[in-house]
C-alpha positions in Angstrom: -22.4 -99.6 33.9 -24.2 -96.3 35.8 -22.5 -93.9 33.5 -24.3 -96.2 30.3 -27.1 -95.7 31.9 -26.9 -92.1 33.3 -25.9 -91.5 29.0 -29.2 -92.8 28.2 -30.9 -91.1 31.2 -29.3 -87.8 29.7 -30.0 -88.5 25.8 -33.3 -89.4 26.8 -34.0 -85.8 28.8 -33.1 -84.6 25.2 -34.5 -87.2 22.9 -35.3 -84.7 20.3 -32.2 -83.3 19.9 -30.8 -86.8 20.6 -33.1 -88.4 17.4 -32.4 -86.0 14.9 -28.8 -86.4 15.5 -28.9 -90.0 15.1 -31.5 -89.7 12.6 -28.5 -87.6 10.5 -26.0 -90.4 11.0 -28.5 -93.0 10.1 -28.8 -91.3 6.6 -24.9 -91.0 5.8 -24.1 -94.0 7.6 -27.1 -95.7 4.8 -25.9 -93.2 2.1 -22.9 -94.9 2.5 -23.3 -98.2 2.6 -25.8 -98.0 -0.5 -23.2 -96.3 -2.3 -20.2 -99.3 -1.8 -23.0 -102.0 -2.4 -23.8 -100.3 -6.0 -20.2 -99.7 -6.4 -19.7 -103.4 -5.8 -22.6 -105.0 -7.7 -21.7 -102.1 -10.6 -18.2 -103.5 -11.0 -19.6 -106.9 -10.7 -22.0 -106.2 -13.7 -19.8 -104.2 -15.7 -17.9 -107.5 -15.7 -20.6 -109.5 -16.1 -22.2 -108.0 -18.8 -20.8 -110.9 -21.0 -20.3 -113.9 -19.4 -19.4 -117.6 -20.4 -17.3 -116.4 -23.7 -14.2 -117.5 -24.0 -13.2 -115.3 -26.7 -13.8 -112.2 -29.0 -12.6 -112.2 -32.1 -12.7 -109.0 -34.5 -10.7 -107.2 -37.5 -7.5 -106.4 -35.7 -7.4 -102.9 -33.6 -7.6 -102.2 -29.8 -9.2 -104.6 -27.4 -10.8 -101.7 -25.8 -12.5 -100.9 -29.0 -13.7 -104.4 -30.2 -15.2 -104.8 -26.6 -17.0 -101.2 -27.3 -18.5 -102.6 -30.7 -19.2 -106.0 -29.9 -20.3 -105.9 -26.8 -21.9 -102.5 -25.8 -22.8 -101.4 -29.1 -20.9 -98.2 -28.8 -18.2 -97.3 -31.9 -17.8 -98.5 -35.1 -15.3 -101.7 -36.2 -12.4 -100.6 -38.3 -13.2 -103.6 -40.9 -15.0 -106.6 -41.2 -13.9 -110.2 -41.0 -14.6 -112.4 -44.0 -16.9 -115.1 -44.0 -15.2 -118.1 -44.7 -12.5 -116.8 -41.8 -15.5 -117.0 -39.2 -16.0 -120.5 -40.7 -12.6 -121.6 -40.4 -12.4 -120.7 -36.6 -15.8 -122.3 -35.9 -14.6 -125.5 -37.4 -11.5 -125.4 -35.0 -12.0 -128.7 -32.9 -11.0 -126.6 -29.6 -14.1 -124.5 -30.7 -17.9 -125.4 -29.2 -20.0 -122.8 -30.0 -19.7 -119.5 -32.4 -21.8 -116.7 -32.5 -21.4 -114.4 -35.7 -21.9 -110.5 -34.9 -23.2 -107.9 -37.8 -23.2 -104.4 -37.1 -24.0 -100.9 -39.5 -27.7 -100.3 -39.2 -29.7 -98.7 -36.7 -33.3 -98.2 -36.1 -34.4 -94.7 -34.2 -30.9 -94.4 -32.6 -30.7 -98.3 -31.3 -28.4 -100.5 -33.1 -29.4 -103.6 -35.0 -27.3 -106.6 -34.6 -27.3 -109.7 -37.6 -27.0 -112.6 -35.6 -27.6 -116.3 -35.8 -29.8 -118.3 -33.1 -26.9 -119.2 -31.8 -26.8 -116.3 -29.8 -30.0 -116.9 -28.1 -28.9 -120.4 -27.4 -25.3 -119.7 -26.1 -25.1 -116.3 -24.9 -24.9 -115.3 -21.4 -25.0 -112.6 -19.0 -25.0 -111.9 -15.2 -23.8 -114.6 -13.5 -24.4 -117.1 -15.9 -27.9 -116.3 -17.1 -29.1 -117.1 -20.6 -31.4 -114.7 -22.9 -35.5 -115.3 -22.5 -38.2 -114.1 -24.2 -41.1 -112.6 -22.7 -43.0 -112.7 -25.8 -42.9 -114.5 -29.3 -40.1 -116.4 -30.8 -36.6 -115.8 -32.3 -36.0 -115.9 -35.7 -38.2 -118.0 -38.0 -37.5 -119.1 -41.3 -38.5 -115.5 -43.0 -35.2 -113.4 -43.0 -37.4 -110.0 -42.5 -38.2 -110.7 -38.8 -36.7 -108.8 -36.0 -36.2 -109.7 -31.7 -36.5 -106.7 -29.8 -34.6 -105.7 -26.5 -36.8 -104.8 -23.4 -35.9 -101.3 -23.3 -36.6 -100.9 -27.5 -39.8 -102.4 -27.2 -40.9 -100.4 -24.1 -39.4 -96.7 -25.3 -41.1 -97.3 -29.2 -44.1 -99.2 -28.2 -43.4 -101.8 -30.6 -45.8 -105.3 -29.8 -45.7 -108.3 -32.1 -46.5 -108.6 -35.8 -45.5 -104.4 -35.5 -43.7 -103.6 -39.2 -40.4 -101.3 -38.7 -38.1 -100.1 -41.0 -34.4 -100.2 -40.8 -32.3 -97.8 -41.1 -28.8 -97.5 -42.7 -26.1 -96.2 -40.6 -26.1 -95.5 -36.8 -27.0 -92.2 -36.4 -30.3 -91.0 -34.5 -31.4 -89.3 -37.5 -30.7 -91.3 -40.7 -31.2 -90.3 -44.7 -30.3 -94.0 -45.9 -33.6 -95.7 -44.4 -34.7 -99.2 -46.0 -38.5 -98.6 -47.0 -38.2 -101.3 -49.4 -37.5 -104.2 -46.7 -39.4 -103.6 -43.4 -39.1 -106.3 -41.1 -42.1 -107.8 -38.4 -41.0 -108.0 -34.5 -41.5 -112.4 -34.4 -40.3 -111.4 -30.7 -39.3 -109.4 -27.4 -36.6 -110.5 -25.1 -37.0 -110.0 -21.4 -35.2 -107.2 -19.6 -31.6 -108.2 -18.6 -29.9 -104.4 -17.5 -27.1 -105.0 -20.6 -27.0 -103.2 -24.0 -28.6 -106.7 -25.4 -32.2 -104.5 -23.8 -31.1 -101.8 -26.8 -30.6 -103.8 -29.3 -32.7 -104.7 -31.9 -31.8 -108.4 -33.6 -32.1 -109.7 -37.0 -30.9 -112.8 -38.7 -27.4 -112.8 -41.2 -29.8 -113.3 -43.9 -31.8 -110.0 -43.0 -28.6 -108.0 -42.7 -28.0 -109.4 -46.1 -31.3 -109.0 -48.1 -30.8 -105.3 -46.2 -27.8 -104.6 -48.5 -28.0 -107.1 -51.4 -28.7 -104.3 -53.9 -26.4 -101.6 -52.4 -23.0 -101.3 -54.3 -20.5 -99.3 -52.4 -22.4 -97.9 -49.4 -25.1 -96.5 -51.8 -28.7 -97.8 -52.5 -29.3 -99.3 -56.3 -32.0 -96.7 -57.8 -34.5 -97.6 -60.2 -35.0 -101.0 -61.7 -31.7 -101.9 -60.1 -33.6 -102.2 -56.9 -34.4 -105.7 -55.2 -37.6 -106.1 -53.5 -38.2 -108.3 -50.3 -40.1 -111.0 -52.1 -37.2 -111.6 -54.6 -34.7 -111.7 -51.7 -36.5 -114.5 -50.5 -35.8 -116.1 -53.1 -32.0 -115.2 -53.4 -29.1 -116.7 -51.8 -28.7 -114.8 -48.8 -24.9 -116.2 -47.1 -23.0 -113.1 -45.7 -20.1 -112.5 -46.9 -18.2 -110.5 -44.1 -19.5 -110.3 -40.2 -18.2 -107.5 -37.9 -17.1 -110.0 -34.9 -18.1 -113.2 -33.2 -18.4 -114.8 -29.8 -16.9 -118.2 -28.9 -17.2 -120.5 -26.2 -14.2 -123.4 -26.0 -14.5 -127.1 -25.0 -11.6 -126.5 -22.7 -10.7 -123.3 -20.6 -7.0 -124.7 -20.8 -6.8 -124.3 -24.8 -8.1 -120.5 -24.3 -4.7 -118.6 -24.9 -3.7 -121.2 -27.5 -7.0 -120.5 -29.4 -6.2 -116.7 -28.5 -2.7 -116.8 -29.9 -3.6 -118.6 -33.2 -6.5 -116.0 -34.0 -3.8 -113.5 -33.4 -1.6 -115.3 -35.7 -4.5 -116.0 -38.2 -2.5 -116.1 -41.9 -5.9 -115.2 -43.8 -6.7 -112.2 -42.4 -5.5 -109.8 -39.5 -7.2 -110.4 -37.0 -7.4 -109.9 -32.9 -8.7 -112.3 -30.6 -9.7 -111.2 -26.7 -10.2 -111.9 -23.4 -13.9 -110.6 -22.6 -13.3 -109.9 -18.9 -9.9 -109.0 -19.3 -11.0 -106.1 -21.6 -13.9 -105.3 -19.2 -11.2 -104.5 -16.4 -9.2 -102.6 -18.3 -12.2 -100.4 -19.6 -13.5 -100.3 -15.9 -10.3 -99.2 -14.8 -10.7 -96.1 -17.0 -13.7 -95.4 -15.1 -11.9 -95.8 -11.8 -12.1 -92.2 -10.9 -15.6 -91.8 -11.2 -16.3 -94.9 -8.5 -13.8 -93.2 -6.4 -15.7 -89.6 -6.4 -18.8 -91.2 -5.5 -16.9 -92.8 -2.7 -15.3 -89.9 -1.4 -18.7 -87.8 -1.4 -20.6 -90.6 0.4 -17.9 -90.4 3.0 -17.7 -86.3 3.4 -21.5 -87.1 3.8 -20.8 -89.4 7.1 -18.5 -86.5 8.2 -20.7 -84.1 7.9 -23.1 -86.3 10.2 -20.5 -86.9 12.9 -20.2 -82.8 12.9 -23.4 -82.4 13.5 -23.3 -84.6 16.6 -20.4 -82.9 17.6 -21.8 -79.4 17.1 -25.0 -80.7 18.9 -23.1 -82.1 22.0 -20.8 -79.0 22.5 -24.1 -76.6 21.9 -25.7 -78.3 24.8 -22.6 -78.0 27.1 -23.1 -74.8 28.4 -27.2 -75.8 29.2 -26.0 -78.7 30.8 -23.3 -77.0 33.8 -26.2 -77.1 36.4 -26.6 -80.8 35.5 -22.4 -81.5 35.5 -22.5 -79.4 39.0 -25.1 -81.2 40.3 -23.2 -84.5 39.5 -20.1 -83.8 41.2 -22.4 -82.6 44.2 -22.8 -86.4 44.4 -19.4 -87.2 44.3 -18.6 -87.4 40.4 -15.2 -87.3 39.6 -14.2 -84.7 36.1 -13.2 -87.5 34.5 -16.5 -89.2 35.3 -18.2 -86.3 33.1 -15.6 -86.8 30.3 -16.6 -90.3 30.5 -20.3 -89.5 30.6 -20.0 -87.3 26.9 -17.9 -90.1 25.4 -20.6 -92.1 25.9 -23.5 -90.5 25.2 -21.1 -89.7 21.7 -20.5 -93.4 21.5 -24.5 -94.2 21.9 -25.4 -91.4 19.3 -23.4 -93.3 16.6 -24.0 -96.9 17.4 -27.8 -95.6 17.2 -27.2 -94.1 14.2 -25.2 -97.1 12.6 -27.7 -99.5 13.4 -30.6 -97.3 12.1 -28.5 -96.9 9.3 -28.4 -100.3 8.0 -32.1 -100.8 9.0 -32.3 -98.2 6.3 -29.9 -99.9 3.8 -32.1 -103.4 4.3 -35.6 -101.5 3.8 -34.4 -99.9 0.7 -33.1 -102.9 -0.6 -36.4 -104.8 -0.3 -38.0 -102.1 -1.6 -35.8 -101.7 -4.4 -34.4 -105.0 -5.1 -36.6 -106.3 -8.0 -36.8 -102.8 -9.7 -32.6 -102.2 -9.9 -32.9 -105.7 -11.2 -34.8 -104.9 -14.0 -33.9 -101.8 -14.9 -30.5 -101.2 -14.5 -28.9 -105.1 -14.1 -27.5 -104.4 -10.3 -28.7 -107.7 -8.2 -28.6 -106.3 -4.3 -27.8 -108.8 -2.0 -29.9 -108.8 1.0 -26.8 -110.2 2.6 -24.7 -109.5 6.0 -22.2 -106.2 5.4 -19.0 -107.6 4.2 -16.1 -107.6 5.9 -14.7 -104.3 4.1 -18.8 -102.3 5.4 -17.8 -103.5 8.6 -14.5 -102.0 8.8 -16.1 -98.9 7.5 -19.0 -98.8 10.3 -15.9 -99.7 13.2 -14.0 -96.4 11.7 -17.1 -94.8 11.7 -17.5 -95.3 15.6 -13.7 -94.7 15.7 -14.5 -91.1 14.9 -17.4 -90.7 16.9 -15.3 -91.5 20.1 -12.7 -89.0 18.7 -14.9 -86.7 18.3 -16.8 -87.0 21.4 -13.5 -86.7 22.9 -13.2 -82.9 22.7 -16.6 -82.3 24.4 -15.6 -84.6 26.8 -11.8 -82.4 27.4 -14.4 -79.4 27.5 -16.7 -81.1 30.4 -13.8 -82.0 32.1 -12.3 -78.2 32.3 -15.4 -76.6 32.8 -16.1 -78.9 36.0 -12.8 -78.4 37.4 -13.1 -75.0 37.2 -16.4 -74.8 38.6 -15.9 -76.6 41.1 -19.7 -77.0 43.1 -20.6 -73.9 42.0 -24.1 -73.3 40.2 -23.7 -71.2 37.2 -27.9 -70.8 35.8 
């Protein structure tokens, strides 16, 4: 118990030394803690960006691919799926809920999605949470209105009753724009971290009167053109969606569902499991996760150095105190002892000013990772993985403080009760 106390005694004769140190450790030891509990929530959203569908069924390709398109907006489909195909599934008993997907156009490089209201009603992300607006409606009865995502509506500037034009094609810049059909934002969704924030959403029967008069990719001309008050007017049913979304009475009948959309005789098509295909994208991304790992911890090493290049600096400053010591009958390995501990103290004051840090930034930082980027930060207790990392941590600084102990402990024998100034 004296030597904990002659450590702090001695750390406290140097306390600003003895600060920055721990000050050093507090930051890598926060560092990287902050970077597992992204790493942990990230993977947890990634996989969570869909949640609460069963299935996703597109034209058949890779199920890396049809979670791109359907999902995250990113890629094209390789072909459509036909209308009465989408009807036929949804009118499978096993089936609760469908939600239709139409993708081509874009507006100012964010994609526009046909959709029915069955996607605000049914679709989920996070851990269960549904779509909510933070202004307006969803669709009404007029097929030229438009829901906007958080992020569209915030980057354009777009409020309610604002007129857009759509654009055909997905590219930022886009020569194919429809200036004859502009549609009125009815609503804006609230922010949710997921691509549904850049996405803007019209009705099937928008993404219809969009292309009633096009024949083969390419805009009638003239008197061939259609205008928005005679598509009104006009049966607007799609005839081919890019993918759909469905949600099963039964998790049990999941695979059978799954294997009889593979097997489909009308069309070819591929049915899969959302968070199946999320793993196996995130595993892609593995590599990445790990860097930022490995950096975080090469941060916490470079800390521990610093301690120990601060401990063996002061070593040769602190001989008259180490010869004074054994004047009073310390043994060597009493002042070995002595700089394992003061090692020991510099971590653990470092570790636990380190997650002091991590809590802080978390309640400082909690609501606007939430909204921005999706991540929910726990303010919970370290897990039991961040506490294996902290005890390893410690580990290290008793090794290290080990070799200005060994140091201490030849310097003393050798000089003896002599004063050295």
């Amino acid at each position: 118990m004296y030597l904990i106390r002659l450590a702090l005694a001695s750390l406290a004769n140097r306390r600003f030394t003895a600060w920055l140190t721990v000050f050093a450790i507090a930051l890598s030891v926060c560092l990287l803690l902050a970077v597992e509990r992204i790493r942990t929530e990230t993977r947890s959203s990634f996989a969570s960006t869909i949640s609460g569908t069963d299935l996703i069924v597109g034209a058949r390709s890779g199920s890396i691919n049809l979670l791109l398109y359907s999902v995250f907006r990113l890629g094209n489909a390789t072909n459509n799926i036909r209308w009465d195909s989408f009807e036929t599934i949804a009118r499978d008993p096993k089936v609760k809920w469908a939600i239709p997907i139409s993708l081509g156009d874009s507006h100012r490089g964010y994609r526009v999605m046909g959709t029915s209201r069955a996607y605000f009603e049914h679709y989920q992300y996070g851990r269960g949470q549904a779509l909510q607006l933070a202004q307006g409606q969803t669709f009404a009865d007029d097929p030229f209105a438009v829901v906007l995502g958080a992020e569209v509506a915030e980057a354009l500037n777009y409020q309610l009753g604002q007129q857009l034009v759509l654009a055909h094609g997905v590219a930022t810049i886009s020569l194919s724009k429809h200036d004859d059909k502009p549609f009125t934002v009815v609503g804006i969704l609230k922010r949710t971290g997921t691509p549904v924030d850049r996405t803007l959403h019209i009705s099937l029967q928008g993404m219809q009167a969009l292309h009633i008069d096009w024949q083969n990719g390419v805009p009638a001309q003239g008197k061939g053109r259609i205008s928005a008050e005679q598509t009104r007017s006009m049966d607007l049913q799609p005839h081919a969606i890019t993918a759909a979304m469905l949600g099963l009475n039964s998790k049990i009948a999941t695979f059978s569902v799954q294997r009889q959309i593979n097997e489909f005789r009308g069309e070819p098509l591929l049915a899969i499991l959302p968070g199946v295909a999320l793993q196996e994208l995130w595993s892609l991304m593995g590599s990445a996760e790990k860097a930022l790992f490995v950096v975080s911890l090469f941060v916490v090493l470079t800390g521990l150095i610093g301690m120990l290049t601060a401990i063996l600096t002061s070593l040769n400053e602190r001989r008259r105190e180490m010869a004074i010591l054994r004047s009073v009958g310390a043994r060597p390995w009493h002042i070995a002892s002595l700089l394992i501990v003061e090692a020991f103290a510099l971590a653990l004051a470092g570790v636990l000013l380190g997650l002091a840090l991590l809590y802080l930034g978390i309640v400082l930082a909690q609501g606007y990772v939430q909204a921005n980027y999706g991540l929910l930060l726990p303010l919970a207790l370290p897990s039991r993985y961040e506490w294996t990392l902290l005890g390893a941590i410690l580990a290290a600084a008793l090794l290290m403080g080990a070799l200005p102990a060994w140091r201490a402990y030849r310097q003393s024998l050798a000089d003896g009760l002599s004063i050295r100034l």
